[in-house]
C-alpha positions as CSV (number, residue, x, y, z in Angstrom):
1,X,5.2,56.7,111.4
2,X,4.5,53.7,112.8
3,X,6.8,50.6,112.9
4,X,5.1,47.6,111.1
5,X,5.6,44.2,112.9
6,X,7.3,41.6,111.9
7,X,6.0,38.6,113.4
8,X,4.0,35.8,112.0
9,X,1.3,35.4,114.3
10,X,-2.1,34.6,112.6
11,X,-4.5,37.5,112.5
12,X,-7.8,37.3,114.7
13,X,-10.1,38.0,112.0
14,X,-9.8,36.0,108.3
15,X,-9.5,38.7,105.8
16,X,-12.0,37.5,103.6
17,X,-15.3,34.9,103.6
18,X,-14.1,31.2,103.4
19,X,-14.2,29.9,99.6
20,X,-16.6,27.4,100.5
21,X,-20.0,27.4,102.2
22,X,-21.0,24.7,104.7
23,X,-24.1,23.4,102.3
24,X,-21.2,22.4,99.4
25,X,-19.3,20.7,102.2
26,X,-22.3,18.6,103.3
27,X,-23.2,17.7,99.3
28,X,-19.8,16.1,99.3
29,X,-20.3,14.6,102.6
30,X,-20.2,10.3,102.4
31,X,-23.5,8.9,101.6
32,X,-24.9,7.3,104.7
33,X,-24.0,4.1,106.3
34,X,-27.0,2.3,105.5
35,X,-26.9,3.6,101.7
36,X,-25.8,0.2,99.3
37,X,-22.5,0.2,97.9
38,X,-23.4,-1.1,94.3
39,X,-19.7,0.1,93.5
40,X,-17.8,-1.4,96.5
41,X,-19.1,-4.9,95.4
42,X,-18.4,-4.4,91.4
43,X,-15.1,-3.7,92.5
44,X,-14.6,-7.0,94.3
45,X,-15.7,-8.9,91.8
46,X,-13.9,-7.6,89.5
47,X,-10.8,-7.9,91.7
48,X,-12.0,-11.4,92.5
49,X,-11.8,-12.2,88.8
50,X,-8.7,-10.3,88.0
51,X,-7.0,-12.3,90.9
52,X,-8.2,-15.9,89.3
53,X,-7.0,-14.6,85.9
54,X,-3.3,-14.0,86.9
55,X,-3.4,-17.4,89.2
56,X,-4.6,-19.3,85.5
57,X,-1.8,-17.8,83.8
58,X,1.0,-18.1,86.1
59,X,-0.1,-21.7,86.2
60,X,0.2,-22.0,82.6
61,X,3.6,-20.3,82.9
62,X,4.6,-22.7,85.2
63,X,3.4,-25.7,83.2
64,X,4.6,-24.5,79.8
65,X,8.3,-24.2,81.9
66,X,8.4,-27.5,83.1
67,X,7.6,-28.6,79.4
68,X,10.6,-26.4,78.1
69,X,12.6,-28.0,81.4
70,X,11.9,-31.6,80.4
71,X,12.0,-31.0,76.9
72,X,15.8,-29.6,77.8
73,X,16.5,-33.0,79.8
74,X,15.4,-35.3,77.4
75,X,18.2,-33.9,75.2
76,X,17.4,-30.4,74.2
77,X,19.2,-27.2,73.6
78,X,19.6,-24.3,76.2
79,X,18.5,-21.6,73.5
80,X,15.2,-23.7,73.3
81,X,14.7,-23.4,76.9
82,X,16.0,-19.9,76.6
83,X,13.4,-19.2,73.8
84,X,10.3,-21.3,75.3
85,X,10.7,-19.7,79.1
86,X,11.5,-15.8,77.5
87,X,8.0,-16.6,75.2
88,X,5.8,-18.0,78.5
89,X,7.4,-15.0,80.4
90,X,5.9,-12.9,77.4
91,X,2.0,-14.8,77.1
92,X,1.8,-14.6,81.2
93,X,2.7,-10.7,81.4
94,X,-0.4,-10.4,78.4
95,X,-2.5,-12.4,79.8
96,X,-2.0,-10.3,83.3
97,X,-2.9,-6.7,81.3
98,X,-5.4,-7.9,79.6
99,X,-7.2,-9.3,82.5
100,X,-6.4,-6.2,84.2
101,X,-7.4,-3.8,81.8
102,X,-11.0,-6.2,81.4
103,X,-11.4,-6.0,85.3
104,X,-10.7,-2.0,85.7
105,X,-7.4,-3.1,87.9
106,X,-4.1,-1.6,88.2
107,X,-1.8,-3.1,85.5
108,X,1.1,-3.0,88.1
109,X,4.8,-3.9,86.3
110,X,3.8,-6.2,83.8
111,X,4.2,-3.2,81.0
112,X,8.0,-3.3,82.1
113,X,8.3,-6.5,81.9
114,X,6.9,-6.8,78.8
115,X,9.6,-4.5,77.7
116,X,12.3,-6.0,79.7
117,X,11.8,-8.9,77.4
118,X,11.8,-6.9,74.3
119,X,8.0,-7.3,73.7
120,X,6.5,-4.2,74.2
């Protein structure tokens, strides 16, 4: 009887065909350099919008909390700031998936922040 080896060097020969033929690899190849990428620009202006979206509504955050700020100055209570910064917090975290989910972008953290606030 012969002794069987034990090692784990690679055999010289595969045992059987490769799963996939050269012609398949080539059809999923990258399209050419010069080919138009209709896709590539779609996607940047949608991330283009997306990005002027979230700068409009954290600017509106920032505005509506400088009202709730002055309001609080001029004599008003801390659970009225409390309650007009946790309800901009909420309308700016919206506004941010719903511009994402129009634009096909990643909706990022705003979903748990939305429930960190107790509005999702």
């Amino acid at each position: 009887m012969a002794k069987k080896s034990h090692s784990r060097e690679p055999d010289d020969e595969p045992d059987a065909d490769p799963a996939v033929e050269n012609d398949e690899l080539e059809q999923d190849a990258e399209p050419a350099a010069d080919a138009p990428e209709v896709i590539a620009q779609a996607s940047q202006a949608q991330s283009t919008a997306h990005v002027q979206a979230v700068t409009i509504a954290k600017g509106t955050l920032q505005g509506t909390i400088a009202g709730a700020v002055a309001a609080k100055n001029a004599g008003g209570t801390a659970a009225a700031l409390t309650s007009a910064v946790k309800a901009a917090d909420i309308a700016y975290y919206q506004s941010v998936i719903a511009s994402a989910q129009a634009n096909n972008m990643p909706i990022g953290g705003a979903i748990d922040a939305l429930k960190q606030l107790g509005a999702f």
